[in-house]
N, C-alpha and C positions, 0 to 999 in steps of 0.2 A: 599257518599250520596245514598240514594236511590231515584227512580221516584216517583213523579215527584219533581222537583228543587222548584217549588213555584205552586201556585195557579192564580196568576196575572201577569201583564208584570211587574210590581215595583219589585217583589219580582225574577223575572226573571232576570232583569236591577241587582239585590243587588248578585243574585246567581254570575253573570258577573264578577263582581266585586270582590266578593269575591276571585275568581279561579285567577285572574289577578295577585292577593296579594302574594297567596298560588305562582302562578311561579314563582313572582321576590323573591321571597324568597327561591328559589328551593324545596317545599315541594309538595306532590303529591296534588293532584284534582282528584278523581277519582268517576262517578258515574254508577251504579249496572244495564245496561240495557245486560241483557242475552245472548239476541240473538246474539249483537257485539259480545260477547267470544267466538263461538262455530267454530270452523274449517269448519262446514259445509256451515252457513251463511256468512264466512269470504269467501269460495270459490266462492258459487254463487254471492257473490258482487263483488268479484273479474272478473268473468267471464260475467258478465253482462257490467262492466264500460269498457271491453276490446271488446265489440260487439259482445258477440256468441249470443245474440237474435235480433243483430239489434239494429237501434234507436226504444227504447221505444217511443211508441204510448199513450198507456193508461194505469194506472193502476186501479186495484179492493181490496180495503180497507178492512176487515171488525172485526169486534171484538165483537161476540155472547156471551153472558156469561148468567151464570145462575143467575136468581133472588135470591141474599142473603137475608136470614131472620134478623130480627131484632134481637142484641143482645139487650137484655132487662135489664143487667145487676141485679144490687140485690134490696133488696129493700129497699123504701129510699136513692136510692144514690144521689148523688146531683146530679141536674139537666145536669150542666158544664160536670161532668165527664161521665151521661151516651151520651152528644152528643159525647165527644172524641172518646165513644168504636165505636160509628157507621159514624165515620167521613169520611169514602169512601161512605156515601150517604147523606153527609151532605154538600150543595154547597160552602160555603164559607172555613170550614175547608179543604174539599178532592179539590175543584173544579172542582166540577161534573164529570162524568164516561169519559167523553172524555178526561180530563186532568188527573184523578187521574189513571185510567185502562187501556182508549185505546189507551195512548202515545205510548203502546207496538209497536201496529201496526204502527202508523204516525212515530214512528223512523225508521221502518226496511221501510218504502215506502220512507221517505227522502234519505236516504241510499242508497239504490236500484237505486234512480233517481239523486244519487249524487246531490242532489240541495235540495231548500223549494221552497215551493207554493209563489206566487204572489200573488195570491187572495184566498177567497172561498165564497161561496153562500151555507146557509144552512138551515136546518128548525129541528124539532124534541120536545118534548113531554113530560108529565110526564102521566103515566095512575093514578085513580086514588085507589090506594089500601087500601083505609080507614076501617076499622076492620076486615084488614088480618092480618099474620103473616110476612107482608112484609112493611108495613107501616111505614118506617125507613126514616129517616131529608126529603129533597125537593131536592135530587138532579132526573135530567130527565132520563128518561127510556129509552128512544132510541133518536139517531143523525141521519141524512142524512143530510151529505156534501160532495160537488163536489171543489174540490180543482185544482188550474190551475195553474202550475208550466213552468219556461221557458221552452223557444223552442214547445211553442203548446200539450205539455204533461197533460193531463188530472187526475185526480185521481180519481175514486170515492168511497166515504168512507160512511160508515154505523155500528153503533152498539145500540145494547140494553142487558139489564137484564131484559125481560117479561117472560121468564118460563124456566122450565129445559130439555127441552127435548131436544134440540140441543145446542153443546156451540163450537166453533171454533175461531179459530184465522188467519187470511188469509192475505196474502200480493200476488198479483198475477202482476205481470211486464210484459205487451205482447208491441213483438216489430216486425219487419218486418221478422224476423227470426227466432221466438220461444216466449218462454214464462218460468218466471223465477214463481215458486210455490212454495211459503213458507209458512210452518203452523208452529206457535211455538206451539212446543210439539208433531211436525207431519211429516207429510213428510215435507222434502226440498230439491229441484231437479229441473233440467233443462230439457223443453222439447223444438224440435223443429229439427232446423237442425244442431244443436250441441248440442245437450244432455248431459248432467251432471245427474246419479241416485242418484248421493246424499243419503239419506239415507229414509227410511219408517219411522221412529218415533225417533224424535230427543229428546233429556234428555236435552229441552232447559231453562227451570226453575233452576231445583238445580244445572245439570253442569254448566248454564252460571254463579251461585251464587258463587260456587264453586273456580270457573275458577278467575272471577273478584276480590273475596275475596286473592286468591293468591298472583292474579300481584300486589294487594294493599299491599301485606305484602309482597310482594320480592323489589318492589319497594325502600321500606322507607330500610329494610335489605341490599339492595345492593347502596344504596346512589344516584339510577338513578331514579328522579322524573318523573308520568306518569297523561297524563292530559287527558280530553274528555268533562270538559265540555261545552266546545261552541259549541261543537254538541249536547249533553245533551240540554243545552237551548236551542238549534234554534229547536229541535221535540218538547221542550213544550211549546215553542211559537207558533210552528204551531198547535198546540192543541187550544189552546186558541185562534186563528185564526179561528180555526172551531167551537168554544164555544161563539165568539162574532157574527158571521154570522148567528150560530143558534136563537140564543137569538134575534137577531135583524130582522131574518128571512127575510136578501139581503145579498147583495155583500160586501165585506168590502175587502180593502187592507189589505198587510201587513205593508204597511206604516202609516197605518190610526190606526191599530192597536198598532202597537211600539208609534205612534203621543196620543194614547190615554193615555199611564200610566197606563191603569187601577189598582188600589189599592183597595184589598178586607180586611175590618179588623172585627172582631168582638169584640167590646170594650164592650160585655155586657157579654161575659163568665167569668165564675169566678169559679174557681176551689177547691173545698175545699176537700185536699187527707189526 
């Protein structure tokens, strides 16, 4: 599978399920997030859960991206099929930029912190782009949430798609000892009083696809089933953890959250290909 598993907790709850099936049956479960594959980030997680930075303190989220243009498709097309083409800005298809795009980051900060958030508190926006070339479905433009994971560890997370002139991907881990920097597609390294150089610009797109695409096909080749989704789910629940805090602009649990079900469907698309 690819990120993200669903768009909802129902559809999260059925991903669950699904992968449960898939092991008693011994068949692989395997879903495409990057960063897991790459020897650099499997280091610095390594090195981080073994304390060369200390107990993590806080962390710094963020996921910048550029404002995509609307595909406009052709002309005439039916209506169903031009929302599919632009369904990473369509809320109910993608589930907004926090679930469909910046699960990137809230996986490698789950990771990082070996855990998920207990809570979050958020807030964030849609600007309004109406007869630009960016005026594509309703999903929001930028998030700010503060996510609060055990043991008093903080997170704070922020992204948008408002303009092209900076885009970054940031995971940053500070603990009593240093600080864990990870950019997908960037550096990733350890600074502090145990250093890791890790590497200036990591191939963490096509090699993580690369990489994942492998083990899914040596897997099923060599008869040895290989699983990841209940970590898969629990980063796109914490997504959606930060998509119902924003939406609701308080505090919400994660219990409150899982207690909700939330089920997103659109029974008015109709697709004529």
């Amino acid at each position: 599978m690819a990120k993200p598993c669903a768009v909802d907790v129902w559809g999260c709850n059925s991903v669950l399920d699904s992968g449960k099936r898939a092991r008693a049956k011994n068949l692989t479960f395997w879903v495409d997030f990057q960063s897991r594959a790459r020897d650099v980030y499997k280091e610095v997680a390594a090195r981080v859960h073994r304390g060369d930075i200390g107990k993590p303190a806080f962390a710094q989220v963020y996921y910048y991206a550029n404002r995509p243009s609307k595909d406009k498709g052709l002309p005439g097309m039916d209506p169903g099929q031009a929302r599919v083409r632009n369904f990473y800005m369509d809320r109910v298809l993608g589930g907004d930029i926090i679930v469909e795009q910046n699960i990137h980051v809230i996986d490698i900060a789950n990771w990082l912190l070996n855990s998920r958030p207990l809570k979050a508190h958020g807030t964030g926006g849609r600007t309004d782009w109406t007869g630009t070339e960016y005026d594509a479905g309703d999903a929001w433009d930028h998030f700010c949430v503060n996510y609060t994971y055990p043991n008093g560890v903080h997170a704070s997370f922020s992204s948008h798609q408002l303009h092209r002139a900076f885009s970054d991907l940031c995971v940053r881990v500070t603990g009593i000892k240093g600080v864990a920097d990870t950019h997908y597609g960037g550096t990733v390294r350890i600074l502090g009083d145990n250093p890791y150089p890790g590497v200036e610009k990591d191939d963490t797109f096509r090699g993580g696809a690369i990489e994942n695409v492998k083990a899914f096909i040596a897997s099923i080749r060599e008869g040895k089933p290989i699983y990841n989704y209940e970590v898969s789910v629990e980063s796109n629940l914490t997504a959606i953890l930060g998509r119902q805090a924003a939406y609701q602009n308080k505090e919400v649990t994660w219990e409150e959250m899982i207690k909700s079900n939330e089920r997103w469907e659109e029974k008015s698309l109709k697709l004529a290909w």
